[in-house]
N, C-alpha and C positions, 0 to 999 in steps of 0.2 A: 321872857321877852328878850327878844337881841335888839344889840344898837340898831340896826336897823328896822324893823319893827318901831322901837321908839321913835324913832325919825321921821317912820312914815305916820303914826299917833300923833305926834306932833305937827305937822304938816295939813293935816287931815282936821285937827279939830282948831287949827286958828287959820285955815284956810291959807297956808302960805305954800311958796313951793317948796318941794322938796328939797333943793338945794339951799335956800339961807335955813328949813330944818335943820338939813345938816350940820352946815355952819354953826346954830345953837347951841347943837348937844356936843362939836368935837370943844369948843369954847368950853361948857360947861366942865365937860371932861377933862378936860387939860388945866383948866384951872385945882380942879380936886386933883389931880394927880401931883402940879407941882407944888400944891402945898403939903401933899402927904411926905414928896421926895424933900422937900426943905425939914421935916419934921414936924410940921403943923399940925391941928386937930380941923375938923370940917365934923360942925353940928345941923344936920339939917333937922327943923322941928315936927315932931308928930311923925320923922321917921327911922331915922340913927344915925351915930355917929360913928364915924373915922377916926382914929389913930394910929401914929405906927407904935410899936410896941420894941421896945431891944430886951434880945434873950443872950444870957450871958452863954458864953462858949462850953464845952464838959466834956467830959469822956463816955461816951456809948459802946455801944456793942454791934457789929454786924451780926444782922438775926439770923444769918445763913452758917460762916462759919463762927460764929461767937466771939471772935476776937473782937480787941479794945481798938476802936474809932477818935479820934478827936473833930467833936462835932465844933467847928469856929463860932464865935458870937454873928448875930445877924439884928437884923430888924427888918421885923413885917407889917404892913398894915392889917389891923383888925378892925370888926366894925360889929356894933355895938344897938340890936333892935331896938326902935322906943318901945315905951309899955303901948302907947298909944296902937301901934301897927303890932303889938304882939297882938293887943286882944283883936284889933280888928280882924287879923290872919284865925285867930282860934274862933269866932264868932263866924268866919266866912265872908262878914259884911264888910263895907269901907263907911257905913251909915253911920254917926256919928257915935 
């Protein structure tokens, strides 16, 4: 499903227009984003959660010519399936 696809889901099943849809989801989305970018966790329930994760910096290897790389520290967001939507994903259903 893309963002817009959800927009128009949204829109479609509480009968609004499409526009304050949109509105909705860029809100929602920006609120998750800058709490990822502050460092924050975002739990949503019965589905998963968000964090960002820091990886410390190291020496690699280019897999081309072999030579030693210094790969810097970073931080990524991860995210993190509940059990809840695992089974429902391995069952096929969203049934309870």
């Amino acid at each position: 499903m893309t963002k817009s696809e959800l927009i128009d889901a949204l829109a479609e099943s509480r009968n609004i227009p499409r526009r304050t849809a949109e509105e909705v989801v860029n809100v929602v989305f920006d609120g998750m984003r800058e709490a990822l970018v502050e460092g924050g966790r975002i739990e949503i329930r019965g589905f998963g959660s968000f964090k960002v994760r820091q990886y410390k910096g190291y020496i690699g290897r280019n897999p081309k010519t072999g030579q030693p790389i210094t790969v810097r520290p970073k931080r990524l967001p991860v995210f993190k399936v509940s059990k809840i939507l695992k089974a429902q994903v391995e069952r096929g259903s969203v049934d309870g």
